[in-house]
PDB file of N, CA, C, O and CB in Angstrom:
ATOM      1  N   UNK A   1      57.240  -5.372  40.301  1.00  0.00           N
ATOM      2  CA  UNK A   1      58.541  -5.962  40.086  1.00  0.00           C
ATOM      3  C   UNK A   1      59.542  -5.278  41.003  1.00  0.00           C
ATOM      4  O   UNK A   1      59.491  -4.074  41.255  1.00  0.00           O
ATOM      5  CB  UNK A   1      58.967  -5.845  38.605  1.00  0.00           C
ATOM      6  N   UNK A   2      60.376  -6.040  41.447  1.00  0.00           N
ATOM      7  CA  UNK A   2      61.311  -5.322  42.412  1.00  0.00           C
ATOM      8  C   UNK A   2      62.796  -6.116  41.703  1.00  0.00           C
ATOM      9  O   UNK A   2      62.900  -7.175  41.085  1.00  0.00           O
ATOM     10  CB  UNK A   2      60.889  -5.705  44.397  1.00  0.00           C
ATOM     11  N   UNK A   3      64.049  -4.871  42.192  1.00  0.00           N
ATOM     12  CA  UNK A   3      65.233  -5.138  41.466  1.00  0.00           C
ATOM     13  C   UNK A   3      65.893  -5.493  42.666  1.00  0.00           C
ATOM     14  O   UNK A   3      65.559  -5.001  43.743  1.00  0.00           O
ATOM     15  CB  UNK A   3      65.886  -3.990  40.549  1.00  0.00           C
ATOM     16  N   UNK A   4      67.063  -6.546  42.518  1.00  0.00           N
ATOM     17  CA  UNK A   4      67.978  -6.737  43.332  1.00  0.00           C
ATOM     18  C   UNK A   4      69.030  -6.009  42.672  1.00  0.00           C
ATOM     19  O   UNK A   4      69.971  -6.164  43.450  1.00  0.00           O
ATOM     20  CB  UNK A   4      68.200  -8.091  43.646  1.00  0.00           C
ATOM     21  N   UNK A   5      69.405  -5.379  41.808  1.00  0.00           N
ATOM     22  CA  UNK A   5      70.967  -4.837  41.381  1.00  0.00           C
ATOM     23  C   UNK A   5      70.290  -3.421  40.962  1.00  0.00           C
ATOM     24  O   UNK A   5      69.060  -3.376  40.968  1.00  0.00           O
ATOM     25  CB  UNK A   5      72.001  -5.844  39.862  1.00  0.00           C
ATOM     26  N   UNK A   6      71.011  -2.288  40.606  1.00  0.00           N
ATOM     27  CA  UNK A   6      71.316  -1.173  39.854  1.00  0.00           C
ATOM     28  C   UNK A   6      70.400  -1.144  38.408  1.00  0.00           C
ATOM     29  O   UNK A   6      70.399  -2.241  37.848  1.00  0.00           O
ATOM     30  CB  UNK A   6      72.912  -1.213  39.608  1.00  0.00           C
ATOM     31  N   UNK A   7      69.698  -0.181  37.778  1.00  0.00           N
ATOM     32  CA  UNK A   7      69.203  -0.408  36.450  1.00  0.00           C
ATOM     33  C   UNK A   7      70.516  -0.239  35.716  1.00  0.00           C
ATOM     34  O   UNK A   7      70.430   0.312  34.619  1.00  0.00           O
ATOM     35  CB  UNK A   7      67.984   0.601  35.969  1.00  0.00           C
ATOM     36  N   UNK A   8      71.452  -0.532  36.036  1.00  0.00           N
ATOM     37  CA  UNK A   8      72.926  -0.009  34.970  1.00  0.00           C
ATOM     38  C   UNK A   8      73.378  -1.728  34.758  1.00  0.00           C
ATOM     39  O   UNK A   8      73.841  -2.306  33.775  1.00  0.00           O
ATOM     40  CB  UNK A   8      74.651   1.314  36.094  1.00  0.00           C
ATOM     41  N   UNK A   9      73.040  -2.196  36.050  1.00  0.00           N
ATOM     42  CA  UNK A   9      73.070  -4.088  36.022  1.00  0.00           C
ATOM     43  C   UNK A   9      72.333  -4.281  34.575  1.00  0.00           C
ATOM     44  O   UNK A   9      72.781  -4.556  33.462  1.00  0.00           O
ATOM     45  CB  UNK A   9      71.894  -5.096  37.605  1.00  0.00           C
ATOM     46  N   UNK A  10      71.252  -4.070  34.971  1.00  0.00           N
ATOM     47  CA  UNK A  10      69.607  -3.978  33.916  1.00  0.00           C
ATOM     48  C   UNK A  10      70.339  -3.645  32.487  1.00  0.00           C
ATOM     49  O   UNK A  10      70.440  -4.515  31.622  1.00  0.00           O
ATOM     50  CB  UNK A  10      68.149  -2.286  34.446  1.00  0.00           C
ATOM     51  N   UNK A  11      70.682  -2.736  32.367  1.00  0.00           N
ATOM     52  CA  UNK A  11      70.830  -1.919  30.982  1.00  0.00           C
ATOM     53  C   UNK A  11      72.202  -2.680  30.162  1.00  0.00           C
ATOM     54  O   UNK A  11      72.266  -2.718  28.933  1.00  0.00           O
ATOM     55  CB  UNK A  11      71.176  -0.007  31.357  1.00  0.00           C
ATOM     56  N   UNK A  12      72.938  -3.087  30.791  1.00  0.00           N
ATOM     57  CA  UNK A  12      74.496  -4.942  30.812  1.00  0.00           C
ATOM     58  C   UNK A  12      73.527  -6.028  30.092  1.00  0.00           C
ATOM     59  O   UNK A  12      73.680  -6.656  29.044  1.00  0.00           O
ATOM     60  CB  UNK A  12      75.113  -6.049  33.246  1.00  0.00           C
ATOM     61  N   UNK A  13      72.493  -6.018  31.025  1.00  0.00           N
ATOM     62  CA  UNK A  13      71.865  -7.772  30.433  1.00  0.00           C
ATOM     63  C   UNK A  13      70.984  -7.404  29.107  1.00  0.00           C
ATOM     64  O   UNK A  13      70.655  -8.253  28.279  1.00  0.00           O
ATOM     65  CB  UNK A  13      70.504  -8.786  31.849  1.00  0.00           C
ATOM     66  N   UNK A  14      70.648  -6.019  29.024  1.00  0.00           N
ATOM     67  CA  UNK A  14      69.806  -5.501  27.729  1.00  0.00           C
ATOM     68  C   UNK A  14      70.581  -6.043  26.286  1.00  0.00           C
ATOM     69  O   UNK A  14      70.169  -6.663  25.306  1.00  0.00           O
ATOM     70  CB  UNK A  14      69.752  -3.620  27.743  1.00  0.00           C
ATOM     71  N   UNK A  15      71.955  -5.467  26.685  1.00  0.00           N
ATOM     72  CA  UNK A  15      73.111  -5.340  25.868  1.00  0.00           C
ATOM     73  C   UNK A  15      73.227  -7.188  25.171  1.00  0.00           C
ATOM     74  O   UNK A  15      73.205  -7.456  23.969  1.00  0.00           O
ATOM     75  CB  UNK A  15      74.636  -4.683  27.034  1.00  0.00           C
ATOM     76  N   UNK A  16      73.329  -8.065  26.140  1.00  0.00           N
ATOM     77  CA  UNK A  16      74.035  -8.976  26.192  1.00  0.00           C
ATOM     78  C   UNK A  16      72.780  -9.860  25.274  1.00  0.00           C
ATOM     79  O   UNK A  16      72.893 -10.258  24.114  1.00  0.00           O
ATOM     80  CB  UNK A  16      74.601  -9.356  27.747  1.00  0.00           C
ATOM     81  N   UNK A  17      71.368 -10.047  26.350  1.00  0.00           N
ATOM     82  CA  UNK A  17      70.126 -10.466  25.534  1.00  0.00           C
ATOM     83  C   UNK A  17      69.967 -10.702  24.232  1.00  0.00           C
ATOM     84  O   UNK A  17      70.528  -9.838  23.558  1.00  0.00           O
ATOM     85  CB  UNK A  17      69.301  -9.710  25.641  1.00  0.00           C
ATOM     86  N   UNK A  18      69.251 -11.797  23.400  1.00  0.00           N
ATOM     87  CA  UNK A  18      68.896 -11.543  22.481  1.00  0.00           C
ATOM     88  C   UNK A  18      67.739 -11.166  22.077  1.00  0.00           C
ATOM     89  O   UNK A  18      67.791 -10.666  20.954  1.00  0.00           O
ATOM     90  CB  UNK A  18      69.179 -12.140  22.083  1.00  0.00           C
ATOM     91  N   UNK A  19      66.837 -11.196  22.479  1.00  0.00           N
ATOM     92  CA  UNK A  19      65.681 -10.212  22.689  1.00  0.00           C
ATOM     93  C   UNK A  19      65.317  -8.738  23.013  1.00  0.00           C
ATOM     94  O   UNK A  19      66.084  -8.103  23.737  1.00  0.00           O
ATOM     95  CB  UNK A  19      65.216 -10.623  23.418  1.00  0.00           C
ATOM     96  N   UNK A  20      64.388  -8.255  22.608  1.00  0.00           N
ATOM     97  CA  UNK A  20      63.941  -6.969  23.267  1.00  0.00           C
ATOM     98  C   UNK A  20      63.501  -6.705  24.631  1.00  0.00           C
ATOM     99  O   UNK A  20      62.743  -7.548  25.111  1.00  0.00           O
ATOM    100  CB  UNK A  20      63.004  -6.568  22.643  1.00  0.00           C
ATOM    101  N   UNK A  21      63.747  -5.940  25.183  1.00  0.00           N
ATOM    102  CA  UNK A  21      63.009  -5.813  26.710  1.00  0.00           C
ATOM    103  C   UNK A  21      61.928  -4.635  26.574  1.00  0.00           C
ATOM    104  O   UNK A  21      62.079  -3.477  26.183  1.00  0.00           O
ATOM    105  CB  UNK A  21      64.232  -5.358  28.078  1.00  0.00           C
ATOM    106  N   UNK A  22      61.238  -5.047  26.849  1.00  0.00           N
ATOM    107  CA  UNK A  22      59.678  -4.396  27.066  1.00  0.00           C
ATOM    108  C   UNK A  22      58.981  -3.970  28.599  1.00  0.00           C
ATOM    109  O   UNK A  22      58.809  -4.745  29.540  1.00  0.00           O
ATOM    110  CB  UNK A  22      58.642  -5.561  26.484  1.00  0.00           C
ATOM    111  N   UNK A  23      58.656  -2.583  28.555  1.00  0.00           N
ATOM    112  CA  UNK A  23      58.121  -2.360  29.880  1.00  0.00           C
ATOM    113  C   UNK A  23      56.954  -0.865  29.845  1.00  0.00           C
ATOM    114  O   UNK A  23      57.228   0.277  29.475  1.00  0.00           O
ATOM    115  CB  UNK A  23      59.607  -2.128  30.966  1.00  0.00           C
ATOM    116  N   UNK A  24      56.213  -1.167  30.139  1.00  0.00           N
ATOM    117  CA  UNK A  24      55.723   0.159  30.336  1.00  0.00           C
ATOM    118  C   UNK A  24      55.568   0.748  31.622  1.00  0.00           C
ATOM    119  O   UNK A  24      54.748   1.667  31.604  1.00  0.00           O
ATOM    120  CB  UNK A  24      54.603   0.244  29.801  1.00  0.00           C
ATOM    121  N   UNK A  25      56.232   0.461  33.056  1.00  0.00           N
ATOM    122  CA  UNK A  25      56.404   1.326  33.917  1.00  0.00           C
ATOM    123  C   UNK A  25      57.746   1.527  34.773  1.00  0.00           C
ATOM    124  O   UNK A  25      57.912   1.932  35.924  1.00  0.00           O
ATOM    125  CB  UNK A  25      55.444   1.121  34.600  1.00  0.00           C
ATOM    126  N   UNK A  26      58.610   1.110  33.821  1.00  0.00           N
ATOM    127  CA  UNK A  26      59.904   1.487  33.944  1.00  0.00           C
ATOM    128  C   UNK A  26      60.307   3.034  33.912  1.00  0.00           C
ATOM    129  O   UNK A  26      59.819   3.746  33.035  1.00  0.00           O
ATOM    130  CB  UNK A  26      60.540   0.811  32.954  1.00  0.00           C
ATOM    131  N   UNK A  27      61.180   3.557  34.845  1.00  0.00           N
ATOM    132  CA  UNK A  27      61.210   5.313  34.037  1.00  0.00           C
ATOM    133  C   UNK A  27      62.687   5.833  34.672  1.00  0.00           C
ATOM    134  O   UNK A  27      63.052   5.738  35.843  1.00  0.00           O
ATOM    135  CB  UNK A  27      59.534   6.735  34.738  1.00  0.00           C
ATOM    136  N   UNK A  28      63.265   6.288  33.774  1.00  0.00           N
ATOM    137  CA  UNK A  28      64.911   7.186  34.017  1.00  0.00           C
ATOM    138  C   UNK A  28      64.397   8.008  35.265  1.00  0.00           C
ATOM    139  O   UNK A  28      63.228   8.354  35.093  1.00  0.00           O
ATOM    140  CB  UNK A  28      65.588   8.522  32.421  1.00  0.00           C
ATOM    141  N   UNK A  29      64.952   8.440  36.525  1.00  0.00           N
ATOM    142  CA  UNK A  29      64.578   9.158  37.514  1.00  0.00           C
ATOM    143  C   UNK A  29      65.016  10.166  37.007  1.00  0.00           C
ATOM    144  O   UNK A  29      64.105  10.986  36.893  1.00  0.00           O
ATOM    145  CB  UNK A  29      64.923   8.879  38.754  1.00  0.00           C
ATOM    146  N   UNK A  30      66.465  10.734  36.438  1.00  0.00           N
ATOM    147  CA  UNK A  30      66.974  11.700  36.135  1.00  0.00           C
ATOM    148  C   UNK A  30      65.950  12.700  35.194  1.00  0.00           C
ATOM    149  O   UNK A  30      65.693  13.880  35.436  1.00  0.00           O
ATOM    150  CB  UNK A  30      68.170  11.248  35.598  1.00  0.00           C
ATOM    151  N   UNK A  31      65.408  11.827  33.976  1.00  0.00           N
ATOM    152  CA  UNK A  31      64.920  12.180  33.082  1.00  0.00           C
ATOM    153  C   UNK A  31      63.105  11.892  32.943  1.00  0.00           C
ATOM    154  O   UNK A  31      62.327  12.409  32.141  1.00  0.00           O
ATOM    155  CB  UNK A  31      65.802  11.630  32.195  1.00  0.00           C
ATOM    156  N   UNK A  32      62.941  11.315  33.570  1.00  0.00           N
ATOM    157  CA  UNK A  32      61.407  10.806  33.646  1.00  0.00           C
ATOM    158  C   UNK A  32      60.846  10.243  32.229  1.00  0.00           C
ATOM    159  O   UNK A  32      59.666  10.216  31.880  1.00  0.00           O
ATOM    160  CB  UNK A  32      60.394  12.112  34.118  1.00  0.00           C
ATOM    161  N   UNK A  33      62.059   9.769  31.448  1.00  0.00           N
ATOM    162  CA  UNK A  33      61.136   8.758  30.138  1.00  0.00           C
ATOM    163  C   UNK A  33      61.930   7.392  30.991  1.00  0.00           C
ATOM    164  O   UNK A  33      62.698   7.206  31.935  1.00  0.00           O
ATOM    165  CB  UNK A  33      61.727   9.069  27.730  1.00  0.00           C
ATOM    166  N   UNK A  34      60.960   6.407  29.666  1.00  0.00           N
ATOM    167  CA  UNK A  34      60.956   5.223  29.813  1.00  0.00           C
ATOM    168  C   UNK A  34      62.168   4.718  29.623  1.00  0.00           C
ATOM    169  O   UNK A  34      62.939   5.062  28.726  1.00  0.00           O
ATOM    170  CB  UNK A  34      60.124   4.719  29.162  1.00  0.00           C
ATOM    171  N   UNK A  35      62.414   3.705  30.648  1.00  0.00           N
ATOM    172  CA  UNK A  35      63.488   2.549  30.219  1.00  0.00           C
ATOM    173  C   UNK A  35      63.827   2.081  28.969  1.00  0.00           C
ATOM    174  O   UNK A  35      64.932   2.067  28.427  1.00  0.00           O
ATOM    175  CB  UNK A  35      63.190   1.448  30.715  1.00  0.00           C
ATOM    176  N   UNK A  36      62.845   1.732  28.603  1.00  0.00           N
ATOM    177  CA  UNK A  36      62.640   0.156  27.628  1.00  0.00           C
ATOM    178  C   UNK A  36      61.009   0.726  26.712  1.00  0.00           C
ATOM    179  O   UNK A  36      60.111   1.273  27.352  1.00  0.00           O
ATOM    180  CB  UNK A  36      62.241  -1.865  29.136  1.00  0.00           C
ATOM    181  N   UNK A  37      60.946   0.586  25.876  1.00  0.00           N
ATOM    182  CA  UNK A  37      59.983   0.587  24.624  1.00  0.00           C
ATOM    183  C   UNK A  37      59.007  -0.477  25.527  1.00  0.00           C
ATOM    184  O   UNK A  37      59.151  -1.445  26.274  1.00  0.00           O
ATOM    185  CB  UNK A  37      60.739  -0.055  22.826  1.00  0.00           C
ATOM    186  N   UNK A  38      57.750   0.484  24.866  1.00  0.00           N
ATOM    187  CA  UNK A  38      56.466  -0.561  25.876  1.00  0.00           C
ATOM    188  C   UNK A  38      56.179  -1.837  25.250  1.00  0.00           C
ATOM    189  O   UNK A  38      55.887  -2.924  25.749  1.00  0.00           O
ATOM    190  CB  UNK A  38      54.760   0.173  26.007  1.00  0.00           C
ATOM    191  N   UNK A  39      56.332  -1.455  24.009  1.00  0.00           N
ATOM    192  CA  UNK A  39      55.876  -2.280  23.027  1.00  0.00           C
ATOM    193  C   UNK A  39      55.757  -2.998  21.663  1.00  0.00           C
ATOM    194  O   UNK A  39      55.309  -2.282  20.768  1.00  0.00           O
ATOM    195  CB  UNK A  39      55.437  -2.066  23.072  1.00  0.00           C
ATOM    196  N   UNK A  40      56.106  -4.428  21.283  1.00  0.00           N
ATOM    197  CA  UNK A  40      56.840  -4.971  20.364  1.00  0.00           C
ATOM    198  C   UNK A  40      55.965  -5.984  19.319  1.00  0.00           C
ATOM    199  O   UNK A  40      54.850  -6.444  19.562  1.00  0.00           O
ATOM    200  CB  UNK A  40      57.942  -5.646  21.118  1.00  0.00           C
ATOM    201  N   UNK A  41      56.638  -6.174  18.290  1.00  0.00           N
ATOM    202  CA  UNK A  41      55.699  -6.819  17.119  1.00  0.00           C
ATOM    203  C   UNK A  41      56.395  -8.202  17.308  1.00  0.00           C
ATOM    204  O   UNK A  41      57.544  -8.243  16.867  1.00  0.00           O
ATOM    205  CB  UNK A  41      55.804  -6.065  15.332  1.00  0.00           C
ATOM    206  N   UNK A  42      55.904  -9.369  17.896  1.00  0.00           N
ATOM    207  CA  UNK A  42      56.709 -11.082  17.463  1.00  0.00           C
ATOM    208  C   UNK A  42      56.267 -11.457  16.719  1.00  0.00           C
ATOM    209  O   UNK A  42      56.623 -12.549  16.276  1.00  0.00           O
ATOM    210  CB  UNK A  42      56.757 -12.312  18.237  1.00  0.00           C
TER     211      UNK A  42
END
């Protein structure tokens, strides 16, 4: 997956979404955890 904007763009549309966002190779550079929860119950 490749980003055209900022993960701070990313982390706006999280907010806004009504859904969960799910990822397992997403990762904070600063911090080295995950973005987003890998994984969800529908």
């Amino acid at each position: 997956m490749e980003f055209d904007n900022p993960l701070s763009v990313l982390r706006q549309q999280e907010k806004w979404a009504k859904f969960p966002f799910l990822s397992a190779n997403i990762y904070q550079k600063s911090t080295g955890e995950r973005l987003f929860k890998t994984l969800g119950v529908v």
